[in-house]
N, CA, C and O atoms as a Tripos MOL2 file, in Angstrom:
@<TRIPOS>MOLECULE
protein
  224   223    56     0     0
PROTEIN
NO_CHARGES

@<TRIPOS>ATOM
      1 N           0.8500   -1.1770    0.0000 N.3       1 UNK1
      2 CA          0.0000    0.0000    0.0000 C.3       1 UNK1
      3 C           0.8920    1.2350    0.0000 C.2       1 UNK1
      4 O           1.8140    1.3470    0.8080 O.2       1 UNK1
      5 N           0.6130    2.1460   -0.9010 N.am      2 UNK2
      6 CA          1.7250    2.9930   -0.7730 C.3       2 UNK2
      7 C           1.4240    3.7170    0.0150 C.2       2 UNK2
      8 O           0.3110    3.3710    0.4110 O.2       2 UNK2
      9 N           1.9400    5.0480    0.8070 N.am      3 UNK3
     10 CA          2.8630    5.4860    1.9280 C.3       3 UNK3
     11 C           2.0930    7.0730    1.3670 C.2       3 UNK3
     12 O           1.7520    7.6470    2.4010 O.2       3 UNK3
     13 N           1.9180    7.4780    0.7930 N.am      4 UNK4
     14 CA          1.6160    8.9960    0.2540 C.3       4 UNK4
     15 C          -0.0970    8.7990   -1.0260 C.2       4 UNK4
     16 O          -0.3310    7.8900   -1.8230 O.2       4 UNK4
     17 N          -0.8190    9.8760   -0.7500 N.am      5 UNK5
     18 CA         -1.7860    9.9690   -1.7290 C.3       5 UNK5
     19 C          -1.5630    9.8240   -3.3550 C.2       5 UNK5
     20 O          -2.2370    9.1830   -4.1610 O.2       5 UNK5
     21 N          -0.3830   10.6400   -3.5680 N.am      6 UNK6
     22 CA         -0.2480   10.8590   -4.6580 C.3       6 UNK6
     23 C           0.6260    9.7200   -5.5380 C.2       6 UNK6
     24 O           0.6920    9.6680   -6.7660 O.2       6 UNK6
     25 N           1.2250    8.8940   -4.6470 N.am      7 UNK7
     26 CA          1.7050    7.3750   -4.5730 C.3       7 UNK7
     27 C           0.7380    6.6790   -5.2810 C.2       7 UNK7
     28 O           0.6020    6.3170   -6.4490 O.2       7 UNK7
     29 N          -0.0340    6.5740   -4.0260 N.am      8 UNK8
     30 CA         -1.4660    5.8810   -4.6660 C.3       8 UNK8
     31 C          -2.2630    6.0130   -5.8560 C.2       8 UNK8
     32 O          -3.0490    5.1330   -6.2060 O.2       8 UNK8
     33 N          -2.0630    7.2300   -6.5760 N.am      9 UNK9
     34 CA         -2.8540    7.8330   -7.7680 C.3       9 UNK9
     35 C          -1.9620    7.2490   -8.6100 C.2       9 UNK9
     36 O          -2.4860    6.3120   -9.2130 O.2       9 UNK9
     37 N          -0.6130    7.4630   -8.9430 N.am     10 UNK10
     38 CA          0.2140    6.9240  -10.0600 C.3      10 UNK10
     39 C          -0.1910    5.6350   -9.7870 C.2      10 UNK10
     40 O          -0.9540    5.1030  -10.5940 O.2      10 UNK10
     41 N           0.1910    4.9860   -8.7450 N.am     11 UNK11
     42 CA         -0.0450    3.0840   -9.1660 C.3      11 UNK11
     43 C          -1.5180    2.3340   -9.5080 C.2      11 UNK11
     44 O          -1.8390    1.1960   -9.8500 O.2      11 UNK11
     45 N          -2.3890    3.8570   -9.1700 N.am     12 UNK12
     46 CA         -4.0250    3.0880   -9.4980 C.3      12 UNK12
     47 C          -3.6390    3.2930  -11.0470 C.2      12 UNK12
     48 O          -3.7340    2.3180  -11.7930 O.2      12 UNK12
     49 N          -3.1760    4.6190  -11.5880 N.am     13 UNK13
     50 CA         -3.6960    4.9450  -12.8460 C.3      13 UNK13
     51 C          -2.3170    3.7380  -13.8000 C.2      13 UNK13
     52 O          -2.4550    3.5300  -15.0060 O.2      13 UNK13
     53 N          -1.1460    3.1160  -13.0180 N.am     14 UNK14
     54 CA         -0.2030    2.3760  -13.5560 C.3      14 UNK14
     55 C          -1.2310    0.7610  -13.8440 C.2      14 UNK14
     56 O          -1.2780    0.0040  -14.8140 O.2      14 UNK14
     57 N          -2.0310    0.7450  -12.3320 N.am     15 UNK15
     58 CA         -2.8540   -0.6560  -12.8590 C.3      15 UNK15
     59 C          -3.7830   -0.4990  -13.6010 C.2      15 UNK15
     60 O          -4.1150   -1.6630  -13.8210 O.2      15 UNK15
     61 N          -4.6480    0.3110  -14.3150 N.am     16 UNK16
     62 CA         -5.1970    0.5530  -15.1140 C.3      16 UNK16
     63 C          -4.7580    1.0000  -16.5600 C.2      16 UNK16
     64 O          -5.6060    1.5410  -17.2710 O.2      16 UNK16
     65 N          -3.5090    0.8080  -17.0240 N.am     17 UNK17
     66 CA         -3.0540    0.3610  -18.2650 C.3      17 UNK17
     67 C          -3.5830   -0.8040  -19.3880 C.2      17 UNK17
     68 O          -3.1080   -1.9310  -19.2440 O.2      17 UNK17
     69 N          -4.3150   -0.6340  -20.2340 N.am     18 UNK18
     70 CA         -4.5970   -1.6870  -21.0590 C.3      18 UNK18
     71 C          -6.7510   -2.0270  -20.7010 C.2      18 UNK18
     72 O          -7.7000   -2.4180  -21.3810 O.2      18 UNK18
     73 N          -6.5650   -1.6410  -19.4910 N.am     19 UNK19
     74 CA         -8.1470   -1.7290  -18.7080 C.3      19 UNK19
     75 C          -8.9560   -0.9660  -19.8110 C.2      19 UNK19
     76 O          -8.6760    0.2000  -20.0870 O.2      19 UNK19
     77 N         -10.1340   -1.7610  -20.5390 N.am     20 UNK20
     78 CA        -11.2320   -1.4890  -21.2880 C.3      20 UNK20
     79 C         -11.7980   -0.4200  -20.5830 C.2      20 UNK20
     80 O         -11.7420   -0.6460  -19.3740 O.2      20 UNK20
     81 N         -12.3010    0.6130  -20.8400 N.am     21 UNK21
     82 CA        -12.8630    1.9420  -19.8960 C.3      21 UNK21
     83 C         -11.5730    2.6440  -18.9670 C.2      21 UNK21
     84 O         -11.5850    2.8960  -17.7620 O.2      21 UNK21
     85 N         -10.8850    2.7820  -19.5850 N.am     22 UNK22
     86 CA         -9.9190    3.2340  -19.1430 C.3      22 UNK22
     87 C         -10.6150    4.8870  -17.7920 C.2      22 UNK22
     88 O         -10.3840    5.1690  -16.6170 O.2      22 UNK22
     89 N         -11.4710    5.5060  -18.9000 N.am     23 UNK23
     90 CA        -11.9250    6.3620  -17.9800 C.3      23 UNK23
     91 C         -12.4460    6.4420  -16.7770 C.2      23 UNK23
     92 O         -12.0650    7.1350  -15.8340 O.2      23 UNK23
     93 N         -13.5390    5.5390  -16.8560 N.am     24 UNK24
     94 CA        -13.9830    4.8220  -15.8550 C.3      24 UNK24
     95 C         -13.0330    4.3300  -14.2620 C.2      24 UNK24
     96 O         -13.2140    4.4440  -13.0500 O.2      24 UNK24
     97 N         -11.8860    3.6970  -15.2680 N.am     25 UNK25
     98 CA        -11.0100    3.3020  -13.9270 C.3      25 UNK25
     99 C         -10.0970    4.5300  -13.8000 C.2      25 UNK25
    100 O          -9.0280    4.4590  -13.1950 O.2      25 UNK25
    101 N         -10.5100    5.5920  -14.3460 N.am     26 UNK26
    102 CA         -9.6630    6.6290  -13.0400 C.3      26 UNK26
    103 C         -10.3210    7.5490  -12.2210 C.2      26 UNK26
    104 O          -9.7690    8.2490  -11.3730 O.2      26 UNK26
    105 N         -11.6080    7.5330  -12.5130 N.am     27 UNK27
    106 CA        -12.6640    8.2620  -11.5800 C.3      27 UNK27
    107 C         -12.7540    7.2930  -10.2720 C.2      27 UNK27
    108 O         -13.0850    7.8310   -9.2150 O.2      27 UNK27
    109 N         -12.4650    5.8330  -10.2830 N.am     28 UNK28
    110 CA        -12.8370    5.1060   -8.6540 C.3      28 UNK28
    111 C         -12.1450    5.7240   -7.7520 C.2      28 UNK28
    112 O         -12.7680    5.7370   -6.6900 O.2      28 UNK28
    113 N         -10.7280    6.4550   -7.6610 N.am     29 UNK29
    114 CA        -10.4330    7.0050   -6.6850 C.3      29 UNK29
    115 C         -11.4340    8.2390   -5.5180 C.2      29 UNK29
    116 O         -11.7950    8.2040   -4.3410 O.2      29 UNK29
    117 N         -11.5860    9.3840   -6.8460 N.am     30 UNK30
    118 CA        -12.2470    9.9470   -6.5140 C.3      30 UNK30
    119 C         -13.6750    9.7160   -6.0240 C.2      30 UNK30
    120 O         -14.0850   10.4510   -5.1260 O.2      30 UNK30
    121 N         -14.6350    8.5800   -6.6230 N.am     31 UNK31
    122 CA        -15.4240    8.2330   -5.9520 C.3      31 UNK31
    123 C         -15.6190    7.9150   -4.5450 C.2      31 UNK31
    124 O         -16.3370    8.3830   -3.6620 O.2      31 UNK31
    125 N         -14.6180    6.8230   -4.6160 N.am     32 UNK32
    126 CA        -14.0740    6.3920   -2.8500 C.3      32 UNK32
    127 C         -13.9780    7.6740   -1.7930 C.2      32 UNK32
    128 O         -14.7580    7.8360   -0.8540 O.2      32 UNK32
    129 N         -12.9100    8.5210   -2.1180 N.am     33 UNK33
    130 CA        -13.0210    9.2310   -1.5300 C.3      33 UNK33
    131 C         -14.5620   10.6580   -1.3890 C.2      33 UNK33
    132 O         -15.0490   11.2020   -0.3980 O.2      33 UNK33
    133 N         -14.7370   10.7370   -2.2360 N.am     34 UNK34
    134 CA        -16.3100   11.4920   -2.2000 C.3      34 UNK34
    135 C         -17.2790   11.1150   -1.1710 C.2      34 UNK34
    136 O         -18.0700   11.8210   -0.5440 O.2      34 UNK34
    137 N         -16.9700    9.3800   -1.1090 N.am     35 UNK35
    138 CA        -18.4290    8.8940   -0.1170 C.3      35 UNK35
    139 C         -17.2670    8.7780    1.1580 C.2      35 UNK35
    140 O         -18.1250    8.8180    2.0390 O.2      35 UNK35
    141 N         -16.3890    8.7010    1.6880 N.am     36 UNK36
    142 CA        -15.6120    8.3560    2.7950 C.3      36 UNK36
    143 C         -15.8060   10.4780    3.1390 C.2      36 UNK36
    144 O         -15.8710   10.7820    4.3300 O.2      36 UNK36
    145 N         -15.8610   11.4150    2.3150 N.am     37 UNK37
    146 CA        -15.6910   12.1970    2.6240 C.3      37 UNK37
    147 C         -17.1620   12.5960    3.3030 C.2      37 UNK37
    148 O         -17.2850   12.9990    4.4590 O.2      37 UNK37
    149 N         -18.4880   12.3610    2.1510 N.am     38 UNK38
    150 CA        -19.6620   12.1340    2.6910 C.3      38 UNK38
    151 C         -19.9640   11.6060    3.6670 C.2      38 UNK38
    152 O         -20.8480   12.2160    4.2690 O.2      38 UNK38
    153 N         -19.4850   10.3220    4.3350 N.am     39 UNK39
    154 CA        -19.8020   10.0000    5.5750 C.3      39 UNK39
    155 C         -19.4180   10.7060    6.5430 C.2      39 UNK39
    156 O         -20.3220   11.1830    7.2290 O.2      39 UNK39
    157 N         -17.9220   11.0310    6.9540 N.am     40 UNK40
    158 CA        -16.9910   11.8390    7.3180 C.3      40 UNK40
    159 C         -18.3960   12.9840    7.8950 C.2      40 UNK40
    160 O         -19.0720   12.8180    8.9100 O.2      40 UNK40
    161 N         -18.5160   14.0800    6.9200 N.am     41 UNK41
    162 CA        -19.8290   15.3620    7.4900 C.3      41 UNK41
    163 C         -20.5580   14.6450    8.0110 C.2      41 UNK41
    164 O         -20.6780   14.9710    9.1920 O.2      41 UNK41
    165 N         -21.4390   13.3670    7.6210 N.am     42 UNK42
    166 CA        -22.7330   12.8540    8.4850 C.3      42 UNK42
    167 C         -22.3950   12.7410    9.8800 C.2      42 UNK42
    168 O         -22.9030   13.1000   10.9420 O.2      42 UNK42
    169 N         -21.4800   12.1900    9.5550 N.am     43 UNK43
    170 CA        -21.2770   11.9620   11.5160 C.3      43 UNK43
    171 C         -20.6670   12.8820   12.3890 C.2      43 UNK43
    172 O         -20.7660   13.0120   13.6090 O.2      43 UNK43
    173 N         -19.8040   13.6960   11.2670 N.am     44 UNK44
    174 CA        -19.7350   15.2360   12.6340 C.3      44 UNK44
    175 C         -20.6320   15.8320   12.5750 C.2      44 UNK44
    176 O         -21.2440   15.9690   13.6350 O.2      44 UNK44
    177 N         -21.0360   16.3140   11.6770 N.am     45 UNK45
    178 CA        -21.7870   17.5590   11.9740 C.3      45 UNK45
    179 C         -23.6030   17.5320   11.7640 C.2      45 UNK45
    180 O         -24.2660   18.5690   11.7490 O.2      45 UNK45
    181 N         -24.2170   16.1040   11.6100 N.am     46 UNK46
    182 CA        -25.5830   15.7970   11.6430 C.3      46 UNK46
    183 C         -25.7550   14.6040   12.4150 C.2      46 UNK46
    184 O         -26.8430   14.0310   12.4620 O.2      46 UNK46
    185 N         -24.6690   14.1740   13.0630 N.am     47 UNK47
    186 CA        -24.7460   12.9240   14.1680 C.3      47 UNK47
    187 C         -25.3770   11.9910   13.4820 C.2      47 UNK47
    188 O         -26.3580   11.5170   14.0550 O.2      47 UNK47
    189 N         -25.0940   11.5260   12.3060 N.am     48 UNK48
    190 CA        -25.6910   10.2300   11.6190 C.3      48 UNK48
    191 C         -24.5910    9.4270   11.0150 C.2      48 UNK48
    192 O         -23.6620    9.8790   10.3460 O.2      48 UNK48
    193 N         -24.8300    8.0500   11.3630 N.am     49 UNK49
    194 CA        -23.7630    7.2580   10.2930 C.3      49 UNK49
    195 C         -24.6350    5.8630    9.5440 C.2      49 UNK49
    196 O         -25.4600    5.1250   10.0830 O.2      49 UNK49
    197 N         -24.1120    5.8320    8.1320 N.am     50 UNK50
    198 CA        -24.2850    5.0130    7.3910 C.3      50 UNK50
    199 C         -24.2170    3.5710    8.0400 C.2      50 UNK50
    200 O         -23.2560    3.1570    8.6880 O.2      50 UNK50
    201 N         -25.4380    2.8310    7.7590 N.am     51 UNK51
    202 CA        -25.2390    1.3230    8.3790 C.3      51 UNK51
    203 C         -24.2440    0.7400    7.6680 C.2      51 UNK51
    204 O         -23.6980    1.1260    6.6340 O.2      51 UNK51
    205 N         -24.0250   -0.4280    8.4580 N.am     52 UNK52
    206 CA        -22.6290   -0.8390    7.8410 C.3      52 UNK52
    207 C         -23.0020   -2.1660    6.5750 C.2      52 UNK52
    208 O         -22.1450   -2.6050    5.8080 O.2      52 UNK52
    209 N         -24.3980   -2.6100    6.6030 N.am     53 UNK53
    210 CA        -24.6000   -3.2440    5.4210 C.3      53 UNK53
    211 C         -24.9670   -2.5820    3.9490 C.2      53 UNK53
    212 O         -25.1350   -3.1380    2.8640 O.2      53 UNK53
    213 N         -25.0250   -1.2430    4.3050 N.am     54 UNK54
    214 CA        -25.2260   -0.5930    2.9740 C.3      54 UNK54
    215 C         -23.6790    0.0310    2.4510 C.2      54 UNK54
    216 O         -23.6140    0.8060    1.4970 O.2      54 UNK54
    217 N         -22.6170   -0.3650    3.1160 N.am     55 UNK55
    218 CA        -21.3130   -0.0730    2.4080 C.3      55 UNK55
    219 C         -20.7840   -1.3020    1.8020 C.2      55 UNK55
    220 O         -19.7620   -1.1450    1.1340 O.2      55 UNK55
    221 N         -21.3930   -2.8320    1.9130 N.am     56 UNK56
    222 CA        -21.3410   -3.4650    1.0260 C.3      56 UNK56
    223 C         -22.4340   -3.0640   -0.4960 C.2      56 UNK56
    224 O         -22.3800   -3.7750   -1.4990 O.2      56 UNK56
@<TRIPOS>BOND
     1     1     2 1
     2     2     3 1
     3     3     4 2
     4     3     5 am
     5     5     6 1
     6     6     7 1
     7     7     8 2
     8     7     9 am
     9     9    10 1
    10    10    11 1
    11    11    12 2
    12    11    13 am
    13    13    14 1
    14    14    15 1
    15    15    16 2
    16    15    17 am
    17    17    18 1
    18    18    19 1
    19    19    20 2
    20    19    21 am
    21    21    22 1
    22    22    23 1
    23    23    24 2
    24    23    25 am
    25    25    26 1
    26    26    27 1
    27    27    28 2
    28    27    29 am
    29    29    30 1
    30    30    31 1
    31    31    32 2
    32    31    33 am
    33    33    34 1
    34    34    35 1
    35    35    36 2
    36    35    37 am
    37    37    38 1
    38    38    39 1
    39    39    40 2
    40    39    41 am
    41    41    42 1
    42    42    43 1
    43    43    44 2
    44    43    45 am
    45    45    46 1
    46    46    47 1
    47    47    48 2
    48    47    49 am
    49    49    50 1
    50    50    51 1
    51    51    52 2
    52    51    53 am
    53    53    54 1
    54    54    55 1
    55    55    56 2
    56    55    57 am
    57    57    58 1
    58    58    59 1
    59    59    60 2
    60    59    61 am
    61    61    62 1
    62    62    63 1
    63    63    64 2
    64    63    65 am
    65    65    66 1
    66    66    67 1
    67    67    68 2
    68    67    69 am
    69    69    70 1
    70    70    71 1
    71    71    72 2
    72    71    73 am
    73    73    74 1
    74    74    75 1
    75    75    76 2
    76    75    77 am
    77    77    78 1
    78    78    79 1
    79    79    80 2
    80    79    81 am
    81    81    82 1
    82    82    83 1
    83    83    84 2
    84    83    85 am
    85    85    86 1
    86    86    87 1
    87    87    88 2
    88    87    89 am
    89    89    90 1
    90    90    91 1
    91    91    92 2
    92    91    93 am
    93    93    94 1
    94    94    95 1
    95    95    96 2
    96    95    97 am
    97    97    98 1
    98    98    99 1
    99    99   100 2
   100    99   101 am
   101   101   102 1
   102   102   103 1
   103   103   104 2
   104   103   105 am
   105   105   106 1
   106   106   107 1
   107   107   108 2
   108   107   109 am
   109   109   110 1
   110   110   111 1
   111   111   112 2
   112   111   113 am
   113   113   114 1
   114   114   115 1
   115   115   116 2
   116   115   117 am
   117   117   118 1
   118   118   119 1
   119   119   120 2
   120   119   121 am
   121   121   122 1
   122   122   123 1
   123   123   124 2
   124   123   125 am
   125   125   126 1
   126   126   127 1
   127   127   128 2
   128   127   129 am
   129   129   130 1
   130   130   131 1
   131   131   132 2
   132   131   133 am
   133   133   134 1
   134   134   135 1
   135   135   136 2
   136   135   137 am
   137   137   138 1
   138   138   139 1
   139   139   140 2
   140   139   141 am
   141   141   142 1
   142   142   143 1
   143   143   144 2
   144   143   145 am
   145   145   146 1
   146   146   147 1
   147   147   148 2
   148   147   149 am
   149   149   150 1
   150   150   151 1
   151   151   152 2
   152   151   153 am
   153   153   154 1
   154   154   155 1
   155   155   156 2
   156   155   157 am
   157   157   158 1
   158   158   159 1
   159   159   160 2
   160   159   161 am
   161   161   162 1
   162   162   163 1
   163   163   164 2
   164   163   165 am
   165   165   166 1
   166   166   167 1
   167   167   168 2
   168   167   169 am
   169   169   170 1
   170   170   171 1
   171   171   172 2
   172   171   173 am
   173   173   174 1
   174   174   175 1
   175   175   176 2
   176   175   177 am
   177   177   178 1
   178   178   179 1
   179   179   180 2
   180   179   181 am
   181   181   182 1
   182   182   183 1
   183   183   184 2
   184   183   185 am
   185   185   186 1
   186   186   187 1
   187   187   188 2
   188   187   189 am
   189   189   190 1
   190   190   191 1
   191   191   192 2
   192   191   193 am
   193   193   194 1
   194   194   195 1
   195   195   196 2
   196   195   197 am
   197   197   198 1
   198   198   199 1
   199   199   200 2
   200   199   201 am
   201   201   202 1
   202   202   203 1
   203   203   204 2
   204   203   205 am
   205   205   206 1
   206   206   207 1
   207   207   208 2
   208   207   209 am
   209   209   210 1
   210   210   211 1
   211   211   212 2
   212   211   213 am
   213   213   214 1
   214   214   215 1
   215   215   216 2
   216   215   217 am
   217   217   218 1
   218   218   219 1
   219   219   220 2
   220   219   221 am
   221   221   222 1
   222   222   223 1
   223   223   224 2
@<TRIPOS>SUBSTRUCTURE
     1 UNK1         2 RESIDUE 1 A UNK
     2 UNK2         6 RESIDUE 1 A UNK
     3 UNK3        10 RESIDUE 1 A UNK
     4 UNK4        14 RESIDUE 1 A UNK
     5 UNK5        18 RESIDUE 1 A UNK
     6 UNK6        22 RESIDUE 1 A UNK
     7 UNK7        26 RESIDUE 1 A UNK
     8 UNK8        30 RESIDUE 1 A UNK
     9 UNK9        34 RESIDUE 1 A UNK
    10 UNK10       38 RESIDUE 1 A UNK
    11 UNK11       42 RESIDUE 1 A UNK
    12 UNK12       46 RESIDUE 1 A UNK
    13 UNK13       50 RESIDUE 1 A UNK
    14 UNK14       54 RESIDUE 1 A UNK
    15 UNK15       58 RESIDUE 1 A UNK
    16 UNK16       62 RESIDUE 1 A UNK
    17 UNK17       66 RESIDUE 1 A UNK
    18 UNK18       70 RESIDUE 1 A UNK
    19 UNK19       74 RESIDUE 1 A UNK
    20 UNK20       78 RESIDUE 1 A UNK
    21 UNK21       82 RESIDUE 1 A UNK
    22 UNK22       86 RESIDUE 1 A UNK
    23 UNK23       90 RESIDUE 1 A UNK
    24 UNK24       94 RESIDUE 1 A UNK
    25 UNK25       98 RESIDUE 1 A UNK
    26 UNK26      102 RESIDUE 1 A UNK
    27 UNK27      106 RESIDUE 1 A UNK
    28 UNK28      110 RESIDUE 1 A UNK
    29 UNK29      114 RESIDUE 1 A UNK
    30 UNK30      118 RESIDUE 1 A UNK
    31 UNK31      122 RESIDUE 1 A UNK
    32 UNK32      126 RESIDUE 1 A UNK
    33 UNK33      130 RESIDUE 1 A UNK
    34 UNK34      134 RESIDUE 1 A UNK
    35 UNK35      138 RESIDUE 1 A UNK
    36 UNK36      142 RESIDUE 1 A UNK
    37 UNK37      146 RESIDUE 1 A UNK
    38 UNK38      150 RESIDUE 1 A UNK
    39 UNK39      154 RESIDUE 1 A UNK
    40 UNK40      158 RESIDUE 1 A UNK
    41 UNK41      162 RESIDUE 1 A UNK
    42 UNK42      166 RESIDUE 1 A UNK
    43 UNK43      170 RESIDUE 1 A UNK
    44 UNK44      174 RESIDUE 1 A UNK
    45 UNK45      178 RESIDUE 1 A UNK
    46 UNK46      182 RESIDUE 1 A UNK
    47 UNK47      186 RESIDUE 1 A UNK
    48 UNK48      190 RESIDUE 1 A UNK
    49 UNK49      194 RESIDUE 1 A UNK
    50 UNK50      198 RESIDUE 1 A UNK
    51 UNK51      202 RESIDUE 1 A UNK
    52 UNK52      206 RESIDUE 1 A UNK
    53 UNK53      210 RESIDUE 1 A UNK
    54 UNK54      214 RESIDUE 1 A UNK
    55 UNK55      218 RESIDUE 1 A UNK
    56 UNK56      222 RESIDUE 1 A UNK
């Protein structure tokens, strides 16, 4: 697992070489983080958190 964010961005976008939808596989980062960021506000600042069977 790499060690830095921006680590992580080169080796997602390095494993996604040759990947059909190439586009597709470089938006999952940002997704991930969008809803980790979304949960993140629910629970400070509206005291709510996502059940944990709807993050499967």
């Amino acid at each position: 697992m790499p060690s830095k964010i921006t680590h992580f961005l080169y080796s997602w976008e390095d494993a996604g070489i040759g990947v059909v939808g190439s586009d597709g596989w470089r938006i999952v980062p940002a997704c991930i983080w969008w809803t980790i960021w979304k949960e993140r506000n629910s629970r400070c600042f509206e005291d709510k958190a996502m059940k944990l069977i709807r993050l499967y």
